[in-house]
C-alpha positions as CSV (number, residue, x, y, z in Angstrom):
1,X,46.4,20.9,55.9
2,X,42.9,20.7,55.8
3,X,40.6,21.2,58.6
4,X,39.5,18.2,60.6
5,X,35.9,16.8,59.9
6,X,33.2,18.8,62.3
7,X,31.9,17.5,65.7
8,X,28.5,16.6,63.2
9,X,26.3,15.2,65.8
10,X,27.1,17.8,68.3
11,X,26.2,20.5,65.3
12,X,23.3,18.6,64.5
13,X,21.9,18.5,68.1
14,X,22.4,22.6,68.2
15,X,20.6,23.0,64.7
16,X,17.3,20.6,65.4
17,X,17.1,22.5,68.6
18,X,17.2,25.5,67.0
19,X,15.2,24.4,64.2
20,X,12.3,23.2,66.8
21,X,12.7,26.8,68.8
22,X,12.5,29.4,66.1
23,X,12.1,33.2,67.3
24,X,11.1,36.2,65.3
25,X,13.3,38.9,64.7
26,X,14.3,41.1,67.7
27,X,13.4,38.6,70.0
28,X,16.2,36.0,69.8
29,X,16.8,35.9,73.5
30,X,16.8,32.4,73.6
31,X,18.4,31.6,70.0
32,X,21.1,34.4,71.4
33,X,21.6,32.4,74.9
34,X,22.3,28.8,73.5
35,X,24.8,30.5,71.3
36,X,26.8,32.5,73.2
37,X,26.8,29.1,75.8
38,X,28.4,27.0,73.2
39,X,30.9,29.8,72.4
40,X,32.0,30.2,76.1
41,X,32.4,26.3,76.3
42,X,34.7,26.3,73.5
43,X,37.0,28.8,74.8
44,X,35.4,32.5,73.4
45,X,35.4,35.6,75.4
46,X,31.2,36.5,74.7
47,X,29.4,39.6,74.7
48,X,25.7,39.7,73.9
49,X,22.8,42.1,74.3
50,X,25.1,43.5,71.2
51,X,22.1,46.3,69.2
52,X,19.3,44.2,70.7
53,X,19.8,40.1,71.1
54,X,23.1,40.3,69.2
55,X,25.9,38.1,70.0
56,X,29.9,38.6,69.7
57,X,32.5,36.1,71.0
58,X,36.2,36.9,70.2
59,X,39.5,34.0,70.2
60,X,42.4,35.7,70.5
61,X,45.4,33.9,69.4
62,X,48.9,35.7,68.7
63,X,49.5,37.7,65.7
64,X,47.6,37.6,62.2
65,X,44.4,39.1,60.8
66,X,40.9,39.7,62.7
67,X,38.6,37.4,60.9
68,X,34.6,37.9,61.4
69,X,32.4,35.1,61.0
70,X,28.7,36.0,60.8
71,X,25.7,34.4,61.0
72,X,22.0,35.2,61.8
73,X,19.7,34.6,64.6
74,X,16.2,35.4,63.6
75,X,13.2,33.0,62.0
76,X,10.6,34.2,59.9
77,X,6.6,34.1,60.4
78,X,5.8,31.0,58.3
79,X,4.0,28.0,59.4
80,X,5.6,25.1,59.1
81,X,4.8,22.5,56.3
82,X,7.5,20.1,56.3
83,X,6.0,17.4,57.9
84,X,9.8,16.7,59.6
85,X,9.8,15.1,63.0
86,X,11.7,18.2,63.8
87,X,9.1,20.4,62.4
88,X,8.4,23.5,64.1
89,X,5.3,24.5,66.0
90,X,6.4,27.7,67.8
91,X,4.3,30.8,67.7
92,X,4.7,34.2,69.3
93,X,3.3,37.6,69.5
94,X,3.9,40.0,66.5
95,X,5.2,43.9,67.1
96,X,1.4,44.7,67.0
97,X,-0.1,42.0,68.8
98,X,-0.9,39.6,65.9
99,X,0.0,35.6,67.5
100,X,1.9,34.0,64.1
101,X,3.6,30.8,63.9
102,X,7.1,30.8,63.6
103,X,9.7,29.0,61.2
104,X,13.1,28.5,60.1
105,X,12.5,28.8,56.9
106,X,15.6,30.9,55.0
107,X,18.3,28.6,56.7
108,X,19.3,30.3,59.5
109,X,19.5,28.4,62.0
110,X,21.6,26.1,59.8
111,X,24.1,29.3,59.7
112,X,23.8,29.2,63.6
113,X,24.9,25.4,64.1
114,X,27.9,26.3,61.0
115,X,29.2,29.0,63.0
116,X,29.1,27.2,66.3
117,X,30.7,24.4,64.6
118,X,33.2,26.4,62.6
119,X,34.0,28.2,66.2
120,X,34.5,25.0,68.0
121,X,37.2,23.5,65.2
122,X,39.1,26.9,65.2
123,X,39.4,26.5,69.3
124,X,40.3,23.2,68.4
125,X,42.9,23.6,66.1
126,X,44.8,26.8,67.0
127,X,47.8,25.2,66.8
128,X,47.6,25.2,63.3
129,X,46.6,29.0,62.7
130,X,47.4,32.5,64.1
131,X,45.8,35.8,64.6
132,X,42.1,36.1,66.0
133,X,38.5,35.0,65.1
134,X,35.4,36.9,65.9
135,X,32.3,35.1,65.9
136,X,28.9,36.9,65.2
137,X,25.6,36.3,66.1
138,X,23.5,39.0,64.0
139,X,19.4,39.5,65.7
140,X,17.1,40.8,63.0
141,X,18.2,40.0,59.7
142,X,14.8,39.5,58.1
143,X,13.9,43.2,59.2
144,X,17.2,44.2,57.4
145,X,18.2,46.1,60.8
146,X,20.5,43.9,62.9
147,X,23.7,44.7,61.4
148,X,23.4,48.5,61.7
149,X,22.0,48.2,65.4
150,X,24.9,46.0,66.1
151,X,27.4,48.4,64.3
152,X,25.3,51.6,66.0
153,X,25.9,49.7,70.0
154,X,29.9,49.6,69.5
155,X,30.5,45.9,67.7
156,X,33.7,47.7,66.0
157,X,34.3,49.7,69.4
158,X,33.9,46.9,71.8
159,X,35.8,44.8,69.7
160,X,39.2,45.0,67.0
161,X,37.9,45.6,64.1
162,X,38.2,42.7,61.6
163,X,40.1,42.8,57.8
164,X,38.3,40.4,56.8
165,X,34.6,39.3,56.8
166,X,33.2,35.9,56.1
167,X,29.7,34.3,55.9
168,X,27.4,32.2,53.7
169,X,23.6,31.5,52.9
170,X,21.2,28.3,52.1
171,X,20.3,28.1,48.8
172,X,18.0,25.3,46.9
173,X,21.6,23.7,45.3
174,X,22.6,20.1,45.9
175,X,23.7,19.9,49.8
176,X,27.4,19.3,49.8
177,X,27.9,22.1,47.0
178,X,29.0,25.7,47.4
179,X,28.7,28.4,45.2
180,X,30.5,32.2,44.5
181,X,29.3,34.9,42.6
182,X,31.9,36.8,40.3
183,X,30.1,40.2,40.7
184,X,27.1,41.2,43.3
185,X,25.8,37.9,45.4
186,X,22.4,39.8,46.6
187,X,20.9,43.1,45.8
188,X,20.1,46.2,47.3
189,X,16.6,47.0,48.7
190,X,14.9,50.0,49.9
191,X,11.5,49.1,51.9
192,X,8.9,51.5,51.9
193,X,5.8,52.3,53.8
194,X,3.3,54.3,52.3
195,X,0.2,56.0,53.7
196,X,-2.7,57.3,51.6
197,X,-5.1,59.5,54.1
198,X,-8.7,59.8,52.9
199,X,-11.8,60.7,55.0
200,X,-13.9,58.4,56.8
201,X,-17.4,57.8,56.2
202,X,-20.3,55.8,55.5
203,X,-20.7,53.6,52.5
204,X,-24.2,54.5,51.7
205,X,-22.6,58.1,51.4
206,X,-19.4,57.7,49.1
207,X,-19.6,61.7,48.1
208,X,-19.4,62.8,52.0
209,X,-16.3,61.0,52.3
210,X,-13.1,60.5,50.7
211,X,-11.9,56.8,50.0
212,X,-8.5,56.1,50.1
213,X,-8.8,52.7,48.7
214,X,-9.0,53.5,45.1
215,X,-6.2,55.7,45.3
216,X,-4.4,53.1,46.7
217,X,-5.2,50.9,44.1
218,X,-4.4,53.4,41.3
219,X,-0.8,53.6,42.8
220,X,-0.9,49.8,42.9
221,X,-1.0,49.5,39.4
222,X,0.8,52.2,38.4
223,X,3.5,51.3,40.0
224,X,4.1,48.1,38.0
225,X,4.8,50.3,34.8
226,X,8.0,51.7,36.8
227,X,10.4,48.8,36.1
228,X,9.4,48.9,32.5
229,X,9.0,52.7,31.8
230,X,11.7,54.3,33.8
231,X,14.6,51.9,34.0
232,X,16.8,50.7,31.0
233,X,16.2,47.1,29.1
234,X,19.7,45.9,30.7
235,X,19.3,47.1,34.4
236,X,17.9,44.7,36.7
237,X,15.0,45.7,38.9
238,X,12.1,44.4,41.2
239,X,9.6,46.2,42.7
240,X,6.8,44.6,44.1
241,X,4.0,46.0,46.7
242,X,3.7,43.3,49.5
243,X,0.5,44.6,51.2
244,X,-2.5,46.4,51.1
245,X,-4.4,47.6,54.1
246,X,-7.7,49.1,54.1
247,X,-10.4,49.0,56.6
248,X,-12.4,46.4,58.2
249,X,-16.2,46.5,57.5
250,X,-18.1,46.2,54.3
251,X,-20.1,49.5,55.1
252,X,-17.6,51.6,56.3
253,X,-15.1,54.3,54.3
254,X,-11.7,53.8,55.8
255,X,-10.0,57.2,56.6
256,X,-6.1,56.0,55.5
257,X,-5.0,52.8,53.4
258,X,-1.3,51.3,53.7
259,X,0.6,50.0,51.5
260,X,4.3,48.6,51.9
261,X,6.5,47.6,48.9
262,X,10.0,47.1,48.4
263,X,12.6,47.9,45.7
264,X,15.6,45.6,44.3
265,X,18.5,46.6,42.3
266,X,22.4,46.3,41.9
267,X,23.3,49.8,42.1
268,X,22.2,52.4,45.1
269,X,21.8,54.9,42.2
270,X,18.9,52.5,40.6
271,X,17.7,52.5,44.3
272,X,17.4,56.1,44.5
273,X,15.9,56.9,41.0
274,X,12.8,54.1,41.3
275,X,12.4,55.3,44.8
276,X,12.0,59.0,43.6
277,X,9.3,57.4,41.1
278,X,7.5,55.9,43.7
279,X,7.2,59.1,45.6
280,X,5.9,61.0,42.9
281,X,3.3,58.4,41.6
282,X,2.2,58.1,45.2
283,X,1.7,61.9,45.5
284,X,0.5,62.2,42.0
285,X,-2.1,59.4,42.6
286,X,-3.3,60.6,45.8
287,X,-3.9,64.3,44.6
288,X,-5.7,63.0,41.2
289,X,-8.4,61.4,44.3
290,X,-8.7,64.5,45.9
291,X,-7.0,63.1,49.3
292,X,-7.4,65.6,52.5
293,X,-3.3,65.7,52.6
294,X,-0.4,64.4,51.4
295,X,0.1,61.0,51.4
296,X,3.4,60.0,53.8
297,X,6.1,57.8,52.2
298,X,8.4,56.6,55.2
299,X,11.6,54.2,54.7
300,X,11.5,51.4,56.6
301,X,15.2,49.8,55.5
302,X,17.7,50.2,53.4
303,X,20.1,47.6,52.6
304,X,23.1,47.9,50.0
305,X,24.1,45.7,47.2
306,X,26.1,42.5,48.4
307,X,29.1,42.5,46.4
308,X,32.2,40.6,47.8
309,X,35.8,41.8,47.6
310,X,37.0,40.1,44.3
311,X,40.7,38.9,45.4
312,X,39.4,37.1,48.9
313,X,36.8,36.1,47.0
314,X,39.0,34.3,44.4
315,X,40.9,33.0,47.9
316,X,38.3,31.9,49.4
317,X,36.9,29.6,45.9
318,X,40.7,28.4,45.8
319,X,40.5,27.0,49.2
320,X,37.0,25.3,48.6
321,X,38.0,23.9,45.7
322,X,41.1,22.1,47.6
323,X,38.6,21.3,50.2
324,X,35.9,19.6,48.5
325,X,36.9,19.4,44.7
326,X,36.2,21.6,41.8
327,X,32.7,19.5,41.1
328,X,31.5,20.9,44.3
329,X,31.9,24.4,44.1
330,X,29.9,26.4,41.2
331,X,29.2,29.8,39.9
332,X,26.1,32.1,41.0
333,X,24.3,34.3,40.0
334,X,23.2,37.7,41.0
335,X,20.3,37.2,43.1
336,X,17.5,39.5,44.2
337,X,17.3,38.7,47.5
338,X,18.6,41.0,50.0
339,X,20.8,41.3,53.2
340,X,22.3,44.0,55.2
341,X,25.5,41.8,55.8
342,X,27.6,44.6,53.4
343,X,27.4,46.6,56.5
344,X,30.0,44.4,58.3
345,X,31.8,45.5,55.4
346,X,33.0,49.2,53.9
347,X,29.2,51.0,53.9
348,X,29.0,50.4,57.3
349,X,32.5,50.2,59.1
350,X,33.4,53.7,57.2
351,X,30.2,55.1,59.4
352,X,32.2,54.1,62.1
353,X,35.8,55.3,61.1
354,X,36.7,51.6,60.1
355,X,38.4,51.2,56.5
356,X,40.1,48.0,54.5
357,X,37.6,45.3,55.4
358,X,37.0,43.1,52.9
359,X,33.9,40.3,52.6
360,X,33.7,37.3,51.0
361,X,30.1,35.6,50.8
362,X,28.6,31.9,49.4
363,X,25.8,30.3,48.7
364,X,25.7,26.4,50.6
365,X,23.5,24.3,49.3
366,X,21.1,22.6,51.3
367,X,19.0,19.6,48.8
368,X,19.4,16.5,49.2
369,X,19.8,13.8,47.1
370,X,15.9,11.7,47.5
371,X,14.3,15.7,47.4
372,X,16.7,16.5,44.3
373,X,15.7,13.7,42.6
374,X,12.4,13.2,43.3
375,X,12.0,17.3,42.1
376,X,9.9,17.2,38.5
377,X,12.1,18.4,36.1
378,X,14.9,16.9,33.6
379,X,17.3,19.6,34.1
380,X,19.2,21.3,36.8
381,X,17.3,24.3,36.1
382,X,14.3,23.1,35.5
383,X,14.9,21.4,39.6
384,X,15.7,24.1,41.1
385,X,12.3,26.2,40.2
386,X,10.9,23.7,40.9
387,X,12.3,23.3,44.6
388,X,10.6,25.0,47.4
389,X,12.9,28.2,47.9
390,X,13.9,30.3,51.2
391,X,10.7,31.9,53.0
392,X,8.9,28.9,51.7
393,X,6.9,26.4,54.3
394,X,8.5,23.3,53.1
395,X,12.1,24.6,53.3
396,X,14.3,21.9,54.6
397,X,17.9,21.5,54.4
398,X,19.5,17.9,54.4
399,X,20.4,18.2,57.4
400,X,24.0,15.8,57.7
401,X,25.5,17.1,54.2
402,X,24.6,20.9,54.6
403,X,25.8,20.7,58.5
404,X,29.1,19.2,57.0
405,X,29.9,21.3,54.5
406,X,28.8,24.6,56.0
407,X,31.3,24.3,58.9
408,X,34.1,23.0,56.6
409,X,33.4,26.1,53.9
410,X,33.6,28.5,57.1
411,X,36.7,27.0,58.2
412,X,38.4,26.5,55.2
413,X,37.9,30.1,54.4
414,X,38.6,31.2,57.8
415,X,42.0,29.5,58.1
416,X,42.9,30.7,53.8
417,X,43.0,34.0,55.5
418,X,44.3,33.5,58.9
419,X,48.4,33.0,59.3
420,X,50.1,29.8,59.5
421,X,52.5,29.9,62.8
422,X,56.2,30.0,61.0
423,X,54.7,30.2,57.9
């Protein structure tokens, strides 16, 4: 039987007051609080203050599989261009200080109202399934840290460990479409920070000091011959140095530049090998200047290749096929974007003395038709470059079809796992 249609305007009221209330990650308090609230109401047992603002709440009902549904709490720094009535025009404080405006703008507080949506259909129809449903609400996402810290405060201890793991991301597709992967869904990253030290000085005086910026800039662009010099024609790999700092008067020599950069790939041995390059071009570069001492390379986060289990995958497309029609569910492709939500799975739960959980993970769209069609372009593909993408200031889901389908995918795939009572 399928699942009954969602509770849409109550799921719509949650996501525009998420939407309108955005918080940076590790610092979801309030995001975390109207969350576990609408899990209590609808029958879950709640934890929260789970590795930081996370948020567990657990149904419990008879015997059958442990089935985690995940989704994230945290916004990203990005002002707002949307020009929705809804539009956000939050700001908050930075980890150093710097006030930023805040935004929804990679979908996730369109996971949020899904999950609590998916949540409040499973209380509601419990008659019609077995076994137990564990509802996560993940801080920190964008900092690729949340899922270990929640996994590092007890998540699988506090808890029953689940077999199976579930969750789904916005994507620029048509809203009412969903879309699996046949091999990795997301790659693998490794964030770096990197820290050139020089000696300060004046910059009337250039050969008293020792400027950190041009060997900064030498590892800059030495770096972008990595991908093509050191990894083979078929493997795919980003790496990409976000930021530069340097410094803050014309007429002074800095004593240390910054840089940070990440690296993308679909196997942890790529990770390691371009990382190993970037630590000897960085050392290399920094000696070649005549630097005071070695430059320090520190890893901020490591996330590991998203790559679903194949059979619940499989499963899980079945039963969104039945649910909205085989028009409405696609193929994807392997993405470069990252996520640590494969620690839910085997890299993390085997830290923890967890084995057999499987994942399965989707891609929801989120366009609606008047954006689609007014997008430039005469072809699918040629729309969706042309769309503004996650991370971007005028990301905006459709907000009835993506809320729709969302909690319908979750349940669908929820309840193609859980056991039928007499079945």
């Amino acid at each position: 039987m399928p699942p009954a249609p969602p509770d849409l305007a109550a799921t719509a009221e949650f996501y525009l007051d998420l939407h309108r209330h955005p918080e940076l990650s590790g610092a979801e308090e309030r995001t975390a609080g109207r969350l576990a609230a609408r899990l209590a109401a609808t029958g879950y047992r709640v934890e929260t203050g789970i590795g930081g603002h996370g948020v567990a709440g657990v149904l419990r009902n008879g015997p059958g599989p442990v089935v985690l549904l995940r989704a994230e709490l945290d916004a990203l720094p990005v002002e707002e261009r949307t020009g929705l009535p809804y539009a956000s025009t939050a700001t908050a404080a930075t980890a150093d200080g710097r006030q930023v405006p805040v935004m929804h703008a990679c979908g996730h507080d369109a996971h949020l109202a899904c999950l609590a949506g998916a949540a409040a259909e499973l209380a509601a129809s419990a008659g019609q399934w077995s076994g137990t449903v564990l509802v996560v609400g993940q801080p920190a996402e964008e900092t690729l840290t949340g899922a270990r810290a929640m996994l590092a405060d007890g998540l699988y201890e506090r808890f029953e460990p689940p077999s199976v793991v579930l969750a789904q991301h916005t994507a620029p597709l048509p809203a009412g479409m969903v879309a699996h992967g046949t091999g990795p869904v997301t790659a693998g990253s490794v964030t770096l920070e990197v820290v050139v030290h020089g000696r300060g000085g004046h910059a009337s005086a250039p050969h008293l000091a020792v400027d950190p910026l041009p060997a900064a800039a030498a590892i800059v662009l030495r770096l972008q011959g990595v991908v093509a010099q050191e990894t083979g024609p078929a493997e795919q790999v980003v790496l990409t140095v976000g930021s530069l700092e340097a410094g803050s008067r014309a007429n002074v020599i800095p004593d240390r530049a910054t840089l940070r950069l990440t690296v993308r790939g679909f196997s942890e041995q790529v990770l390691d090998r371009v990382t190993a390059a970037v630590r000897r071009i960085v050392r290399a570069e920094a000696a070649a200047s005549g630097c005071p001492q070695e430059p320090t390379v520190r890893t901020v986060s490591r996330s590991g290749v998203n790559l679903p289990d194949p059979g619940l995958t499989s499963a899980v497309r079945d039963a969104h096929r039945a649910a909205f029609g085989g028009p409405r569910v696609t193929g994807w492709p392997p993405s470069m974007a990252t996520e640590d939500f494969p620690l839910f799975g085997e890299e993390g739960a085997a830290l923890h003395g967890v084995r057999g959980i499987r994942t399965a993970y989707w891609m929801l769209g989120m366009v609606g038709p008047a954006q689609w069609s007014a997008a430039p372009g005469a072809t699918a593909a040629e729309k969706l470059a042309a769309l503004p993408a996650n991370h971007s200031p005028e990301f905006r889901p459709h907000v009835g079809l993506t809320l729709r389908t969302g909690v319908t995918a979750l349940v669908t795939a929820a309840t193609a796992v859980l056991h039928r009572p007499g079945a």
